[in-house]
PyMOL CGO cylinders between C-alpha atoms (Angstrom):
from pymol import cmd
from pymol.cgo import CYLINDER

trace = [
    CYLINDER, -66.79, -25.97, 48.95, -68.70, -27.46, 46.11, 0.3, 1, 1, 1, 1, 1, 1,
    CYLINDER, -68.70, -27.46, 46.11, -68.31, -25.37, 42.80, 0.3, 1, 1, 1, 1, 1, 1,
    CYLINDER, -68.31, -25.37, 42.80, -70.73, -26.09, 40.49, 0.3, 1, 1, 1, 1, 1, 1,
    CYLINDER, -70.73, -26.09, 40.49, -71.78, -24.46, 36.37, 0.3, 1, 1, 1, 1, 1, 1,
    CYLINDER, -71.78, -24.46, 36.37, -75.22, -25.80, 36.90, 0.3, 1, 1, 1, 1, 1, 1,
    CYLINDER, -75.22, -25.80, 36.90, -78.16, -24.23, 38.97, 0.3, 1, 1, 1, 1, 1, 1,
    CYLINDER, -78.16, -24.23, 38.97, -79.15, -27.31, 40.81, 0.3, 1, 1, 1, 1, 1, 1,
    CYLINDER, -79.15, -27.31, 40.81, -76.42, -29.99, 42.84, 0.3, 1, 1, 1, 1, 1, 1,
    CYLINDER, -76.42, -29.99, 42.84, -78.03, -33.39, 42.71, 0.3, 1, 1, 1, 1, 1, 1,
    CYLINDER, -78.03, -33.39, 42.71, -79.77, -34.86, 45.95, 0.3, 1, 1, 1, 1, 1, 1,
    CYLINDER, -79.77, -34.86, 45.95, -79.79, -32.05, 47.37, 0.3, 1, 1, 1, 1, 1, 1,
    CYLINDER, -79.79, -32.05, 47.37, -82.01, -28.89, 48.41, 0.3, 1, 1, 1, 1, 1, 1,
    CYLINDER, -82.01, -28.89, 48.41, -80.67, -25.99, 47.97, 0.3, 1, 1, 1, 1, 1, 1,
    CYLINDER, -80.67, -25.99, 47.97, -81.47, -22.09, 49.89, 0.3, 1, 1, 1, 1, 1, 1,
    CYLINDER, -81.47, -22.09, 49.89, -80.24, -18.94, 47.86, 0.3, 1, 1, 1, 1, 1, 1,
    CYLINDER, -80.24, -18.94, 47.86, -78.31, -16.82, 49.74, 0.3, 1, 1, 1, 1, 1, 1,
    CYLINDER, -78.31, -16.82, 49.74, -76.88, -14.60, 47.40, 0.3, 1, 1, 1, 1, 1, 1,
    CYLINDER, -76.88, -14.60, 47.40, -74.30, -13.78, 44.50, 0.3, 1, 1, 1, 1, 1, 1,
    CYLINDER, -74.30, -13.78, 44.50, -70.20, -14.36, 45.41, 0.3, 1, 1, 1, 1, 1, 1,
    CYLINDER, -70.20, -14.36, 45.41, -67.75, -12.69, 43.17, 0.3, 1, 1, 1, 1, 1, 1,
    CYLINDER, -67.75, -12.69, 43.17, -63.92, -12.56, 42.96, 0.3, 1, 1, 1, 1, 1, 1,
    CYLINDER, -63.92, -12.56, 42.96, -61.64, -10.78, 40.83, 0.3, 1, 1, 1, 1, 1, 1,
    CYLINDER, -61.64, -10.78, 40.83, -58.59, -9.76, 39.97, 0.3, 1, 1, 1, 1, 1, 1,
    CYLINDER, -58.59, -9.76, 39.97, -56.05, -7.85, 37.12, 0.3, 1, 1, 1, 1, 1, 1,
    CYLINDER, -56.05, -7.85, 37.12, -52.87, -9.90, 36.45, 0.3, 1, 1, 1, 1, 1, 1,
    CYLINDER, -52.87, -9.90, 36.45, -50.27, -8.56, 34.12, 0.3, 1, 1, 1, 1, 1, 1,
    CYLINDER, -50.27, -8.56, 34.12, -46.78, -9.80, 32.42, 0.3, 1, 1, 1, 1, 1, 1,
    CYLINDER, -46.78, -9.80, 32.42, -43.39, -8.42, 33.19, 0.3, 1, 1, 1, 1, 1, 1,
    CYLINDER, -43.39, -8.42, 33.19, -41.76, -6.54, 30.46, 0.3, 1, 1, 1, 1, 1, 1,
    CYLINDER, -41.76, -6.54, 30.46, -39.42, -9.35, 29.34, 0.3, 1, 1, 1, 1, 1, 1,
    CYLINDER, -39.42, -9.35, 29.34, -42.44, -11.81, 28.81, 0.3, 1, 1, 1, 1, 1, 1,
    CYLINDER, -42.44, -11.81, 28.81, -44.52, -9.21, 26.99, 0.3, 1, 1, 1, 1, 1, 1,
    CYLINDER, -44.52, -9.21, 26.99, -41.77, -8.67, 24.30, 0.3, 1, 1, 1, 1, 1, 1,
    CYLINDER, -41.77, -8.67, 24.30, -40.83, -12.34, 24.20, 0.3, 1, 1, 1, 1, 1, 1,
    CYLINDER, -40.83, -12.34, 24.20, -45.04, -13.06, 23.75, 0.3, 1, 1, 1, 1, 1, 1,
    CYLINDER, -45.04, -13.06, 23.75, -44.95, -9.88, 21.12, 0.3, 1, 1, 1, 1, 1, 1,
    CYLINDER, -44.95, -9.88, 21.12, -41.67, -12.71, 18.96, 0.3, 1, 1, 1, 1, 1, 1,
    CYLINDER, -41.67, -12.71, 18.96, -44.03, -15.39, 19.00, 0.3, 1, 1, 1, 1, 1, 1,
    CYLINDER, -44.03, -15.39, 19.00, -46.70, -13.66, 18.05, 0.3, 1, 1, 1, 1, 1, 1,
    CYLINDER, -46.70, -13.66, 18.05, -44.85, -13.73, 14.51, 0.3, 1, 1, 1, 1, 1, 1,
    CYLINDER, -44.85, -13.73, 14.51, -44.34, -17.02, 14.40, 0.3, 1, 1, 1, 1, 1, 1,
    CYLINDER, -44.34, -17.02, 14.40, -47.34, -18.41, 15.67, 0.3, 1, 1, 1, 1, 1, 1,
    CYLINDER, -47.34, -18.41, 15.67, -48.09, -21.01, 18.47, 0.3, 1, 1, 1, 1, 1, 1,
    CYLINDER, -48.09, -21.01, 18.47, -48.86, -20.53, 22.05, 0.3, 1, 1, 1, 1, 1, 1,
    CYLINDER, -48.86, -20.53, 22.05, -48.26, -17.84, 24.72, 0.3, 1, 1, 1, 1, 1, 1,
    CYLINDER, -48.26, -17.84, 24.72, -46.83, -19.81, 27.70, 0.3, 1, 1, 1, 1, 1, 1,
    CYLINDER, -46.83, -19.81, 27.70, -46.62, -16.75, 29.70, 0.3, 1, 1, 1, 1, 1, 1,
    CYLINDER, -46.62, -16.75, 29.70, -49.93, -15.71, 29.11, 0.3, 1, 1, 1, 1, 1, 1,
    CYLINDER, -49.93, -15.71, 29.11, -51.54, -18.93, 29.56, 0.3, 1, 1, 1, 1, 1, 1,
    CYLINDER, -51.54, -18.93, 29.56, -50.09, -18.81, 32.71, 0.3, 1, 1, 1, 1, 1, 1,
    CYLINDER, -50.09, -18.81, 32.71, -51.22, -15.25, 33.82, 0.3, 1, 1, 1, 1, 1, 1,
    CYLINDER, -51.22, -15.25, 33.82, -54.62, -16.58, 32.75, 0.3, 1, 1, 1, 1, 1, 1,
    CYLINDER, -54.62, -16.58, 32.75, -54.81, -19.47, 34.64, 0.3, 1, 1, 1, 1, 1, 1,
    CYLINDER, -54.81, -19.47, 34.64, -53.37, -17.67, 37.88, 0.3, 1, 1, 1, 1, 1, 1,
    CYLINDER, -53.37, -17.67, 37.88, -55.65, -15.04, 37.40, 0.3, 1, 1, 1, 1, 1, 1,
    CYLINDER, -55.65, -15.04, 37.40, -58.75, -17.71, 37.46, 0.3, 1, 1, 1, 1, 1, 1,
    CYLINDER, -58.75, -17.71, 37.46, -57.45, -19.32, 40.61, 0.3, 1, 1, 1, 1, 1, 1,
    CYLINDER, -57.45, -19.32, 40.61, -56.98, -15.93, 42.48, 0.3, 1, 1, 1, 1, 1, 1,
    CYLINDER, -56.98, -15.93, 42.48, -60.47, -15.07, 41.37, 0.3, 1, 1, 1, 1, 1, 1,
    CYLINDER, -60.47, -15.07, 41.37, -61.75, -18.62, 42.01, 0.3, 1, 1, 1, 1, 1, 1,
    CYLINDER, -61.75, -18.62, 42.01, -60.55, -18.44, 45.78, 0.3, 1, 1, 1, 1, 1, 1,
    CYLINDER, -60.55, -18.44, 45.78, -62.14, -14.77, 46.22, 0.3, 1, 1, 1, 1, 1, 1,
    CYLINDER, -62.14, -14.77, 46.22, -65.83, -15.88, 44.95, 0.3, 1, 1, 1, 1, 1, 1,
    CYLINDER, -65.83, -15.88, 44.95, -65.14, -19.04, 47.72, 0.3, 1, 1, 1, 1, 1, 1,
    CYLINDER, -65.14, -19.04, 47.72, -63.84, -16.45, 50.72, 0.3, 1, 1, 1, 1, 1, 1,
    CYLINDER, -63.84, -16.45, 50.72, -67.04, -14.52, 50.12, 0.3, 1, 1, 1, 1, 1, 1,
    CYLINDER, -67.04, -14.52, 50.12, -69.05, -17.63, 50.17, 0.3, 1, 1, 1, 1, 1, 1,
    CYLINDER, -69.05, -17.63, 50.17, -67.57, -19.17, 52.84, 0.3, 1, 1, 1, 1, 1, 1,
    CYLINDER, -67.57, -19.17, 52.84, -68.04, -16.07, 55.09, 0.3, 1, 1, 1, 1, 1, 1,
    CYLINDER, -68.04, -16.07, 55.09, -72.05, -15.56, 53.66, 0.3, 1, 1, 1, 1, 1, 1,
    CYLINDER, -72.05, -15.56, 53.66, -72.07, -19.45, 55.21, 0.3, 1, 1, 1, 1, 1, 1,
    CYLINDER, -72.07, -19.45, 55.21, -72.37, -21.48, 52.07, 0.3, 1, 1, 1, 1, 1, 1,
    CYLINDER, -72.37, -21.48, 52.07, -72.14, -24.94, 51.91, 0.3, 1, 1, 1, 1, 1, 1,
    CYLINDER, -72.14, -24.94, 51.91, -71.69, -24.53, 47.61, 0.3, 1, 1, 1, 1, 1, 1,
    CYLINDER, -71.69, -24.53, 47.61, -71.33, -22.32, 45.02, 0.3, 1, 1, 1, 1, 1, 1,
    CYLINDER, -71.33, -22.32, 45.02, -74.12, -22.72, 41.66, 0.3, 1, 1, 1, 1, 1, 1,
    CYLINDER, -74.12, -22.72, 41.66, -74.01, -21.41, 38.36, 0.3, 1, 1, 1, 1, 1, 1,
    CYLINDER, -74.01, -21.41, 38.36, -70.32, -20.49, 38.41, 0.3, 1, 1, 1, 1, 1, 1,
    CYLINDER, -70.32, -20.49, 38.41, -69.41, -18.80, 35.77, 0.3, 1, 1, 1, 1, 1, 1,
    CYLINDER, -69.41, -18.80, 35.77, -65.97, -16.70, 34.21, 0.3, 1, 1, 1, 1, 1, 1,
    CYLINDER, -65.97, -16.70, 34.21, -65.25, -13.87, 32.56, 0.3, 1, 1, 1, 1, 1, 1,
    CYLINDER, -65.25, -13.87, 32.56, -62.13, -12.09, 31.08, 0.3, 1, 1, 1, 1, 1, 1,
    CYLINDER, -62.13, -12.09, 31.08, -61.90, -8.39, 29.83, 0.3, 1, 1, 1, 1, 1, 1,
    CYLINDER, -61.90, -8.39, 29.83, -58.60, -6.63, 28.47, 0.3, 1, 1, 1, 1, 1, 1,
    CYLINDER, -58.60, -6.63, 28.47, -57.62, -3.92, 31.03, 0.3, 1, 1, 1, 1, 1, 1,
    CYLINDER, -57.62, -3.92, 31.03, -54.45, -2.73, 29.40, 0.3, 1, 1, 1, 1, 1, 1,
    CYLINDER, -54.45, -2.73, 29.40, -52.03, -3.93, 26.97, 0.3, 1, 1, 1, 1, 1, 1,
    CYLINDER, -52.03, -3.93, 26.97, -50.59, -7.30, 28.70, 0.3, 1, 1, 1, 1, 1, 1,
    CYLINDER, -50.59, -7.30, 28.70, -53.06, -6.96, 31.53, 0.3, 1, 1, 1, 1, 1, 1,
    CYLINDER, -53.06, -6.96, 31.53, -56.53, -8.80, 31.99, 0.3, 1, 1, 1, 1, 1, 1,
    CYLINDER, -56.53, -8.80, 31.99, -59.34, -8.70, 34.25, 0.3, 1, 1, 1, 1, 1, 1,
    CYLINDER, -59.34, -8.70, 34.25, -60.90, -12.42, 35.27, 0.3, 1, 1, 1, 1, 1, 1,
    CYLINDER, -60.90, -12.42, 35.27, -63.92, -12.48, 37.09, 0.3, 1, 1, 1, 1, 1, 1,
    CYLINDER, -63.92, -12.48, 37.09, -65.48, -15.82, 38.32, 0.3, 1, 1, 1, 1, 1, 1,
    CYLINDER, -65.48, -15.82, 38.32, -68.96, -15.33, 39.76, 0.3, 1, 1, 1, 1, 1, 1,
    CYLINDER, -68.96, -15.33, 39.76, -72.03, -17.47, 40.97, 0.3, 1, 1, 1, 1, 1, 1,
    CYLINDER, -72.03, -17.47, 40.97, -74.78, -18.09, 43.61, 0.3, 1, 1, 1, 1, 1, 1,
    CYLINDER, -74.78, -18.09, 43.61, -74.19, -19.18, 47.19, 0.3, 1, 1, 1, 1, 1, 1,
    CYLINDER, -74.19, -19.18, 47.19, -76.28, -21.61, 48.48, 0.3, 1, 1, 1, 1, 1, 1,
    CYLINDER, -76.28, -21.61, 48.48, -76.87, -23.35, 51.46, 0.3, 1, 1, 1, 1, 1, 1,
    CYLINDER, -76.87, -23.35, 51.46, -77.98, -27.03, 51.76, 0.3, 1, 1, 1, 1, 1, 1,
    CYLINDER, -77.98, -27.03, 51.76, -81.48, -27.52, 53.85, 0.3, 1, 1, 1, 1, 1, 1,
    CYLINDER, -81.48, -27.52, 53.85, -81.69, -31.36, 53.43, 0.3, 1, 1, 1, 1, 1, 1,
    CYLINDER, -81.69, -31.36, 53.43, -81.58, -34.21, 51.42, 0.3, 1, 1, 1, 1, 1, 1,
    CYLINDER, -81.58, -34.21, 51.42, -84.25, -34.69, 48.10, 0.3, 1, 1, 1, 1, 1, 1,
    CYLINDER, -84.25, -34.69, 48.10, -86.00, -37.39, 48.29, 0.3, 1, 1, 1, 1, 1, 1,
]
cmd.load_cgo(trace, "trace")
């Protein structure tokens, strides 16, 4: 599957068939949110929640694809992400786009 942040894949034609979306809410243990809350003093990053984040993108990354896959896409355009704060320690990623489907070659 071809994932792609622009609206257009080059050489190719390109049929619409619709908007994929995945998502998901990922969240820190306990012990990780207290040990992120002690660095947050001293400053620097947030291992644990750099790695919620980018778990969270890949779970949501692979849900937009499913749905594509099963709508019969050969790519996905205009893929885009976005994050909201569900809870304390919990966040929502989203990664969303338009399936398309390839109809030939430009020439």
């Amino acid at each position: 599957m071809i994932l792609v942040n622009t609206d257009y894949i080059t050489g190719k034609k390109l049929k619409m068939l619709g908007i994929v979306q995945g998502s998901t809410v990922q969240s820190k243990h306990i012990g990780r949110d207290i040990a992120a809350g002690f660095k947050s003093l001293v400053g620097g990053e947030l291992n644990g929640y750099t790695e919620m984040m980018e778990d969270a993108r890949k779970y949501a990354t692979h849900r937009m694809i499913d749905q594509a896959v099963n709508m019969g896409a050969d790519a996905i355009v205009n893929v885009r992400f976005a994050t909201s704060a569900i809870m304390q320690g919990a966040a929502e990623v989203i990664a969303y786009g338009t399936a398309v489907k390839f109809t030939g070659d430009e020439e």
